[in-house]
N, CA, C and O of each residue as an XYZ file, in Angstrom:
556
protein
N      30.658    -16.266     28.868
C      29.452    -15.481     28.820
C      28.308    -16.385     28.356
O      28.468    -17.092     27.360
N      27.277    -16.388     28.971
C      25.876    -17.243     28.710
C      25.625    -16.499     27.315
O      26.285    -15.605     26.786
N      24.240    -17.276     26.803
C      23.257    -16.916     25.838
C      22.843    -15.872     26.520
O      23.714    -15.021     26.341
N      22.001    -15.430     27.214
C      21.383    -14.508     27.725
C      21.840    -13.664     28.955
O      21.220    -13.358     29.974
N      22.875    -13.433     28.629
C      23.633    -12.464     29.600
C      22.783    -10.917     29.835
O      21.950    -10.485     29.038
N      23.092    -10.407     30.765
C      22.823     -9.023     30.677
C      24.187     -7.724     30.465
O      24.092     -6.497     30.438
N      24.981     -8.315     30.386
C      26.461     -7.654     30.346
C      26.423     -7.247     28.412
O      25.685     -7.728     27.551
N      27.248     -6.466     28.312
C      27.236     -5.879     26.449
C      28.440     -5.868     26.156
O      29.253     -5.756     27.074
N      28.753     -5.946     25.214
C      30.653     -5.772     24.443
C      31.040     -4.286     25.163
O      30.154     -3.718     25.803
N      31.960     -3.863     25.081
C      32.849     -2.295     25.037
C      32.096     -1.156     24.041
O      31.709     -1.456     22.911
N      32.001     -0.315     24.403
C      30.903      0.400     23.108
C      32.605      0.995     22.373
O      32.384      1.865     21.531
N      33.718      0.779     22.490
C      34.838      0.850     21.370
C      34.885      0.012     20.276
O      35.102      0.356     19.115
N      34.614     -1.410     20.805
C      34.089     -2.440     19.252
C      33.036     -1.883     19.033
O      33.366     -1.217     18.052
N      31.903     -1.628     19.227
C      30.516     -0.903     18.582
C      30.946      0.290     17.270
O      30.464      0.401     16.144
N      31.617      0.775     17.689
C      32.089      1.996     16.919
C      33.679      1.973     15.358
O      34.057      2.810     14.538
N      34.112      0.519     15.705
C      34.650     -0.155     14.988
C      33.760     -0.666     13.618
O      33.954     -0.427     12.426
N      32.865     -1.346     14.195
C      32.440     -2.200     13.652
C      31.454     -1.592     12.753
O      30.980     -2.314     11.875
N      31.002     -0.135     12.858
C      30.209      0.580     11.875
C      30.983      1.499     10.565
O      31.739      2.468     10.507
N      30.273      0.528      9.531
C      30.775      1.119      8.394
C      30.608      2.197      7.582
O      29.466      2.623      7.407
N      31.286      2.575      7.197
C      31.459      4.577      6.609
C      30.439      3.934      4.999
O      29.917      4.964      4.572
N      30.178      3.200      4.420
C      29.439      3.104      3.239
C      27.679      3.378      3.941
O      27.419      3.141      5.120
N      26.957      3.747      3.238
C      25.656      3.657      3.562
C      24.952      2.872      2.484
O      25.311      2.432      1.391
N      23.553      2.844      3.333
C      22.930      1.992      2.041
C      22.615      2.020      0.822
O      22.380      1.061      0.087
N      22.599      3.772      0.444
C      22.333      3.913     -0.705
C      23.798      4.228     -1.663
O      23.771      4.508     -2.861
N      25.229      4.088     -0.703
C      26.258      3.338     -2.108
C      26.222      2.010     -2.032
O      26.949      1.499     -2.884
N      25.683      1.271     -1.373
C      25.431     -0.101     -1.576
C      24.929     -0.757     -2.667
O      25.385     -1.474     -3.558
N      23.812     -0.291     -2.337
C      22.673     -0.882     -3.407
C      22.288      0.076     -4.434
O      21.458     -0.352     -5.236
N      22.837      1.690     -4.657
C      22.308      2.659     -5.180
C      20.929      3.356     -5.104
O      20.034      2.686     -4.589
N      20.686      4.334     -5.446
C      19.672      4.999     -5.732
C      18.477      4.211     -6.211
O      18.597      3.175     -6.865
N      17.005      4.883     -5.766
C      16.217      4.390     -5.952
C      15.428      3.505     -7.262
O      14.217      3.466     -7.480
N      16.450      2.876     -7.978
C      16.242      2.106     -9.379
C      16.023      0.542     -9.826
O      16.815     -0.302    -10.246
N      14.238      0.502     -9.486
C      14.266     -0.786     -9.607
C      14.011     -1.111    -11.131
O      13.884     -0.067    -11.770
N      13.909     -2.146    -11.832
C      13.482     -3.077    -13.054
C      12.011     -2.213    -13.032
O      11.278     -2.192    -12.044
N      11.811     -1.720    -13.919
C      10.704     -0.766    -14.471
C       9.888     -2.091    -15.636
O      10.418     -2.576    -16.635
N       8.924     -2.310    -15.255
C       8.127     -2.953    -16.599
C       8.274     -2.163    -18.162
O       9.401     -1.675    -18.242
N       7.680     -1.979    -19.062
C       7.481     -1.177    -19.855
C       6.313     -1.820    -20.775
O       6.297     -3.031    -20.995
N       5.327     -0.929    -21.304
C       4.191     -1.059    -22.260
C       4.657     -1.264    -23.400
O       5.851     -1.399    -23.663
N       3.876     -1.296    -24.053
C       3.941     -2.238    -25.794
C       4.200     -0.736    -26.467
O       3.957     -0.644    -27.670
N       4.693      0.482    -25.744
C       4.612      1.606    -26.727
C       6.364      2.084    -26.179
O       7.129      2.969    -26.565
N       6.451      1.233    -25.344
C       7.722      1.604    -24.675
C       8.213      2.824    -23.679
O       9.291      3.364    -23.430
N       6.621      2.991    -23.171
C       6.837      3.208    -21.688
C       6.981      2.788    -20.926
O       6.752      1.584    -21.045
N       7.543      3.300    -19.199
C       7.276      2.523    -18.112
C       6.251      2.285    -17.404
O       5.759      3.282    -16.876
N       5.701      1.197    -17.185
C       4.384      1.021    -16.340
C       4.540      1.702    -15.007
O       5.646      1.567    -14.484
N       3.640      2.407    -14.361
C       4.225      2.685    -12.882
C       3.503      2.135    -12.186
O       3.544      2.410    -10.987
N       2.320      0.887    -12.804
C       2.117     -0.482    -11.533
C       1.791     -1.077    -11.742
O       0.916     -1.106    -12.608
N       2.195     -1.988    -11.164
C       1.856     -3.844    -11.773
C       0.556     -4.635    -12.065
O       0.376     -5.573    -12.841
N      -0.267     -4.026    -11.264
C      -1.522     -3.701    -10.943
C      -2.731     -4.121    -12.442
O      -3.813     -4.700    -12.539
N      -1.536     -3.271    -13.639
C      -2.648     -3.319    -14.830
C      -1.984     -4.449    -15.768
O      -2.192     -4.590    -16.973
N      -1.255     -5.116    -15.062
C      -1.036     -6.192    -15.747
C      -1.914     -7.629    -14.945
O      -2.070     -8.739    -15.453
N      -2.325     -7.228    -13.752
C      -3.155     -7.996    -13.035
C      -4.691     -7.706    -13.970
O      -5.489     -8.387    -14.614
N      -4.570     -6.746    -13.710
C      -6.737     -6.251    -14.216
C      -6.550     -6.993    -15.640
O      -7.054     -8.108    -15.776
N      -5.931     -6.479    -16.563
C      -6.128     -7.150    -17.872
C      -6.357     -8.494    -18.203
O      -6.511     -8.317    -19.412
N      -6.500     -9.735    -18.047
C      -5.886    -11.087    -18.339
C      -6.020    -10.757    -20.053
O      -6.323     -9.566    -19.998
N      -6.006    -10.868    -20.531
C      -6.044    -11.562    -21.944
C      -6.956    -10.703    -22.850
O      -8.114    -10.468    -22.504
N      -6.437    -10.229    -24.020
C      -7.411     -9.593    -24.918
C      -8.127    -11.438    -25.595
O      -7.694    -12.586    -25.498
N      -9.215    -10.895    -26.161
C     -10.147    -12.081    -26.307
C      -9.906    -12.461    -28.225
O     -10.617    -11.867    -29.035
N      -9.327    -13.018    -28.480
C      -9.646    -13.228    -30.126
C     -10.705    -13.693    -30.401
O     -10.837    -14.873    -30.078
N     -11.607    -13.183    -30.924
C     -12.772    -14.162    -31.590
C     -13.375    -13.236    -33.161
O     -12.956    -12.197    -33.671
N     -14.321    -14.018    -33.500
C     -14.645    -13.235    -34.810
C     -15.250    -12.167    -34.490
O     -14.659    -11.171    -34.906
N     -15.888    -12.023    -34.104
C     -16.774    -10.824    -32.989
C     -16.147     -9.862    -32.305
O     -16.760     -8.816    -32.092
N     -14.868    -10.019    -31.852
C     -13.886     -9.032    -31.580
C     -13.422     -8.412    -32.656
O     -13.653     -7.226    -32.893
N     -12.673     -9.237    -33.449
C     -12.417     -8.460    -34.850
C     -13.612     -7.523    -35.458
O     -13.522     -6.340    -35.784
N     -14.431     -8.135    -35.502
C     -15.642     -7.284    -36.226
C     -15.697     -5.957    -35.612
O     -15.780     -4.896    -36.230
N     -15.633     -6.141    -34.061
C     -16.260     -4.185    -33.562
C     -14.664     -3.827    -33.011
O     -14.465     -3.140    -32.009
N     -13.623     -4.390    -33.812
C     -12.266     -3.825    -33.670
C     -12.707     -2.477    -34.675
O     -12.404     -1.308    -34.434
N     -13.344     -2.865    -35.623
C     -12.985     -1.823    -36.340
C     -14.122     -0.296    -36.419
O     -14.153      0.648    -37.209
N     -14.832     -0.591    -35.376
C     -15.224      0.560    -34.886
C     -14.769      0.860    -33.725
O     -15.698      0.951    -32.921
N     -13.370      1.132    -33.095
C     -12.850      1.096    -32.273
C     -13.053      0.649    -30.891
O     -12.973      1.334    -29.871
N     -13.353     -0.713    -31.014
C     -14.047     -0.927    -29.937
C     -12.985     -2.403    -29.105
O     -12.729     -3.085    -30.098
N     -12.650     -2.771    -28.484
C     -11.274     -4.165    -27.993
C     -12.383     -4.496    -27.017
O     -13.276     -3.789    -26.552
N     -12.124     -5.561    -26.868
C     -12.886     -6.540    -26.041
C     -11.334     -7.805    -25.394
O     -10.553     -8.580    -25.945
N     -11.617     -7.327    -23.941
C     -10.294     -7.929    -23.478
C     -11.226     -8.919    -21.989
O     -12.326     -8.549    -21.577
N     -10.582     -9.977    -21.496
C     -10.952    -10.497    -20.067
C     -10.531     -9.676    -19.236
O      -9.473     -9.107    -19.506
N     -11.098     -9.419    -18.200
C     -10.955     -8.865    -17.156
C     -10.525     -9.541    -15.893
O     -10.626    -10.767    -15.853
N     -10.057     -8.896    -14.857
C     -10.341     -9.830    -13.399
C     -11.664     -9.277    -12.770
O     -12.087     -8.120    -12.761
N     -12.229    -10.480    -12.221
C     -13.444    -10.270    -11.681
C     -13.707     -9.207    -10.900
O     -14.779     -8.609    -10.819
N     -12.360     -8.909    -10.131
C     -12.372     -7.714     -9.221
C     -12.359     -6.453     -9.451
O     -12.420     -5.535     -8.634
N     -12.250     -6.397    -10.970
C     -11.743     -4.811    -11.018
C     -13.415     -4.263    -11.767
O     -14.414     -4.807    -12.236
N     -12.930     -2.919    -11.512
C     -14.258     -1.994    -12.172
C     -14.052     -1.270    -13.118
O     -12.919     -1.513    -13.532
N     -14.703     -0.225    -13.909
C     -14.380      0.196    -14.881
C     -13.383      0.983    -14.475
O     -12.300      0.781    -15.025
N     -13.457      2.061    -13.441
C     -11.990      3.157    -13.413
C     -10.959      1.996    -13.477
O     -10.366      2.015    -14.556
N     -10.580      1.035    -12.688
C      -9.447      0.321    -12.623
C      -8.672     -0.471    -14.148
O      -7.504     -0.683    -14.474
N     -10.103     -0.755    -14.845
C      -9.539     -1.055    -16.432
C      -9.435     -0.028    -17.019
O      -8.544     -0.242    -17.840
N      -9.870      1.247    -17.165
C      -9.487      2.356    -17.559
C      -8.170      2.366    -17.436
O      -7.335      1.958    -18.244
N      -8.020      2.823    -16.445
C      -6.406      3.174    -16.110
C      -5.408      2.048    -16.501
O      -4.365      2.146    -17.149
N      -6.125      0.702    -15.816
C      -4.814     -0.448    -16.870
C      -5.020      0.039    -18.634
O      -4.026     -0.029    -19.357
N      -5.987      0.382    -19.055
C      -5.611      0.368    -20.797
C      -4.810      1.438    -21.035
O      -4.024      1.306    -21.973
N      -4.799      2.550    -20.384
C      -4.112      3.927    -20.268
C      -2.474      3.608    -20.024
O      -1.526      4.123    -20.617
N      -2.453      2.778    -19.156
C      -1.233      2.041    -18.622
C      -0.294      2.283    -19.353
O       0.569      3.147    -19.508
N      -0.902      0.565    -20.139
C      -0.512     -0.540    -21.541
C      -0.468      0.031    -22.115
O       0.639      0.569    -22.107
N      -1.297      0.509    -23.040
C      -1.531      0.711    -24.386
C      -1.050      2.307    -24.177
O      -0.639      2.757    -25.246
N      -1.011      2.994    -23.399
C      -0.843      4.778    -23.295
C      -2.292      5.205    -24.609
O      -2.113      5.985    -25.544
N      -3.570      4.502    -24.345
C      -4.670      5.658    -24.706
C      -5.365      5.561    -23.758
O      -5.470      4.611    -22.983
N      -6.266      7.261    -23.764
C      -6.965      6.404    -22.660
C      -8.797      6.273    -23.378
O      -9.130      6.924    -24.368
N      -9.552      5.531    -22.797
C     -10.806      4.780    -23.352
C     -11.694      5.993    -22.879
O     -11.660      6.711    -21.880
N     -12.731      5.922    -24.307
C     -13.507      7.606    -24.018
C     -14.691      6.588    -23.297
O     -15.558      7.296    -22.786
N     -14.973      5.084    -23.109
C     -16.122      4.278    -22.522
C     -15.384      2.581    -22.385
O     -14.603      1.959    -23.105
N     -16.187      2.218    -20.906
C     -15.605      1.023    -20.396
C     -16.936      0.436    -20.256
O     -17.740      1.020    -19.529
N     -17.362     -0.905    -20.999
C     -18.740     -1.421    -20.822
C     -18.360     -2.978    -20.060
O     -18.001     -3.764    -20.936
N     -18.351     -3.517    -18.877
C     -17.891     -4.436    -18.311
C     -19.524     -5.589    -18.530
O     -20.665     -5.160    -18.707
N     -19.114     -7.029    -18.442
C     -19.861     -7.691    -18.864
C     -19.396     -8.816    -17.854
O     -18.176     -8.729    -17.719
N     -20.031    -10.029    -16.959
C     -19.953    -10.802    -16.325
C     -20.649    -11.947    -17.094
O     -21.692    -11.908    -17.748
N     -19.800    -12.988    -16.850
C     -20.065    -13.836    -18.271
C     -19.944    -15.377    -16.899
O     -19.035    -15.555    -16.088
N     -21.019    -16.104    -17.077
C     -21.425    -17.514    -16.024
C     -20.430    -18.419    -16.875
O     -20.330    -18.379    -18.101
N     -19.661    -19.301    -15.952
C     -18.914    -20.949    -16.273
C     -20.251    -21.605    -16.830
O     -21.333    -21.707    -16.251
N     -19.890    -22.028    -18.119
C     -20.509    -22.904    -18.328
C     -20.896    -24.551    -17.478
O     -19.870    -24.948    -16.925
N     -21.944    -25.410    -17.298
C     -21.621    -26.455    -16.541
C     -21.244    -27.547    -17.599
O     -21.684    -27.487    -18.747
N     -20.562    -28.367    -17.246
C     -19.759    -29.431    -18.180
C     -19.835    -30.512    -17.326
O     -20.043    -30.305    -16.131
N     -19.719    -31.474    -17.689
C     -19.694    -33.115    -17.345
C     -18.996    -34.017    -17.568
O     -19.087    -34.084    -18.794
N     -18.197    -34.955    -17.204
C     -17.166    -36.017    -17.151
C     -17.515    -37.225    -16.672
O     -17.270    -37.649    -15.543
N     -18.235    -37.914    -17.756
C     -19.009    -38.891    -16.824
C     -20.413    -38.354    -16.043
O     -21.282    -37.536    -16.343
N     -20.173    -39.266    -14.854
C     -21.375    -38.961    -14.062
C     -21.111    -37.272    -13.244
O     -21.912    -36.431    -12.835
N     -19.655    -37.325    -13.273
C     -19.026    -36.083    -12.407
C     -19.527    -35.111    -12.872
O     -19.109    -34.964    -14.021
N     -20.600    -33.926    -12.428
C     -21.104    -32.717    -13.262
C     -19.802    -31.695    -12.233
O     -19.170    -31.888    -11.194
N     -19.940    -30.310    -13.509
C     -18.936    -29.544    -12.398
C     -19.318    -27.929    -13.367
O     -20.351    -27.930    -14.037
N     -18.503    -26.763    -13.360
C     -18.724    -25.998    -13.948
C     -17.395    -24.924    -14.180
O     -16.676    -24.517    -13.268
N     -17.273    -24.615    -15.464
C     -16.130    -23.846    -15.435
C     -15.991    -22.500    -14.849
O     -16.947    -21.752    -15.052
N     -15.034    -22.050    -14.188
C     -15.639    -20.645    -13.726
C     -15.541    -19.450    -14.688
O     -15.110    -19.127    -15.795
N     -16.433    -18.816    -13.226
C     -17.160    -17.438    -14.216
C     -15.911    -16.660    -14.409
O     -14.810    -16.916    -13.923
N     -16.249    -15.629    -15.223
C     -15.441    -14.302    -15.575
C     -16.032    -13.189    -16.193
O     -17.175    -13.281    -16.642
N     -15.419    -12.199    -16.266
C     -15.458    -10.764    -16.984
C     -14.674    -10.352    -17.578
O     -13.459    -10.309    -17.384
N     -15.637     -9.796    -18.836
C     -14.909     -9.372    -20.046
C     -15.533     -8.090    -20.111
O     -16.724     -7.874    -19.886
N     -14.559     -7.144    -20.471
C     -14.751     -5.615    -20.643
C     -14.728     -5.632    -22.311
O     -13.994     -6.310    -23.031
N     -16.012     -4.441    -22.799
C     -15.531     -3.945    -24.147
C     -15.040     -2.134    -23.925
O     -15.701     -1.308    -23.295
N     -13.917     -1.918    -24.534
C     -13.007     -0.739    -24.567
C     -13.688     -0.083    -26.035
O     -13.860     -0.590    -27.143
N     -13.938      1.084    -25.564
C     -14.085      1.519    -26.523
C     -12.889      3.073    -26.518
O     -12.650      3.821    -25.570
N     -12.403      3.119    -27.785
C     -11.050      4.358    -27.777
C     -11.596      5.126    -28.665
O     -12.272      4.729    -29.614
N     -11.214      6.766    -28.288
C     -11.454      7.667    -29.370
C     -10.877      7.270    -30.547
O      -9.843      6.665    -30.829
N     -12.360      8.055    -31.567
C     -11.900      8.038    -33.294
C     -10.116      8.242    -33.309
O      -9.575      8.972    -32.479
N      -9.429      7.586    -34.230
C      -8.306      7.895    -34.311
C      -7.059      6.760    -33.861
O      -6.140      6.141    -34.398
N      -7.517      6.886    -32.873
C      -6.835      5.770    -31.853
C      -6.964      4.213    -31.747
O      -8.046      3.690    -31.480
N      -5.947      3.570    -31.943
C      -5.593      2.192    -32.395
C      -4.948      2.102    -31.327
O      -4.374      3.047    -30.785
N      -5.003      0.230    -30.668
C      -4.025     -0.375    -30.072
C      -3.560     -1.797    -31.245
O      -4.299     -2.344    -32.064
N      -2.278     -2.058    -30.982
C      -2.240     -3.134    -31.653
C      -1.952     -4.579    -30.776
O      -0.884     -5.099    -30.452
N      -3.388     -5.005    -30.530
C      -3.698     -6.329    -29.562
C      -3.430     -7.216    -30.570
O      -2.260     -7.576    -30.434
N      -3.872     -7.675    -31.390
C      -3.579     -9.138    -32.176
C      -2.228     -9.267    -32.954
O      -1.966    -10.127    -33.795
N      -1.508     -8.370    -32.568
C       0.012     -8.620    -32.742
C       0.547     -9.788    -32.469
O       0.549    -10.106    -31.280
N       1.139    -10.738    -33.460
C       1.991    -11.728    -33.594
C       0.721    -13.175    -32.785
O       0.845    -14.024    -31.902
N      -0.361    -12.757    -33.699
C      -1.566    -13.758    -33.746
C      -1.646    -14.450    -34.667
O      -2.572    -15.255    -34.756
C-alpha cells in the first residue's frame, strides 16, 4: 500500500481499536492547579497577577499606608476597573478609589551613549476605613 492510497483498513479494526475509557477518566474532571491569594483564596485569573507588577516600597508609601492608601506599579496597559479587580483578586478587598499615575523613564547616560529607562505606571489604592492589606510582608 502507497503513502497516499485511497483504499482504508476494514472498519472491524476501526471498532477494535476504540477504547471504552473516555477522556474525562483519563485525565479527570475539570481540575486544574488553582493559584491562590495571600488570604488563601483561589484566584480565578491570572490576569491580576499580570496588572499588578510590584507594590512600590518607599518612604512615601509607608507614610499614606497609613491612611489607607498602597501605592503599587502597574502595567501600562491596564486601567483603573482592571486594577480594581486585580486588588479584589489578591488581596480579597475591594478599593472604594483607583488614582493611576504615568510616570516618564528617566534619561541616563553611559559615556557618550545617551538612552532612557522606560516609562511606567503606578496606581495609588485607596481601601475602605477598616481594611488592611499586608504588602510589606517579609520586607
Amino acid at each position: 500500500m502507497s503513502l497516499f492510497a485511497d483504499t482504508t483498513k476494514d472498519e472491524g479494526t476501526k471498532s477494535d481499536t476504540k477504547s471504552a475509557a473516555s477522556m474525562k477518566d483519563l485525565y479527570g474532571s475539570k481540575t486544574a492547579a488553582t493559584k491562590t491569594d495571600k488570604s488563601g483564596n483561589a484566584v480565578k485569573n491570572g490576569r491580576a497577577y499580570r496588572v499588578l507588577v510590584k507594590p512600590l516600597v518607599t518612604e512615601k508609601a509607608s507614610v499614606v499606608a497609613s491612611e489607607n492608601k498602597y501605592i503599587f506599579s502597574v502595567d501600562r496597559d491596564a486601567n483603573k476597573i482592571e486594577i480594581a479587580k486585580a486588588i479584589n483578586e489578591v488581596y480579597g478587598v475591594k478599593p472604594t478609589d483607583v488614582n493611576v499615575i504615568r510616570v516618564k523613564g528617566k534619561k541616563v547616560r553611559h559615556g557618550k551613549t545617551q538612552g532612557q529607562r522606560k516609562d511606567w505606571k503606578k496606581a495609588v489604592i485607596t481601601l475602605p476605613a477598616g481594611k488592611t492589606i499586608k504588602v510589606y510582608e517579609g520586607v
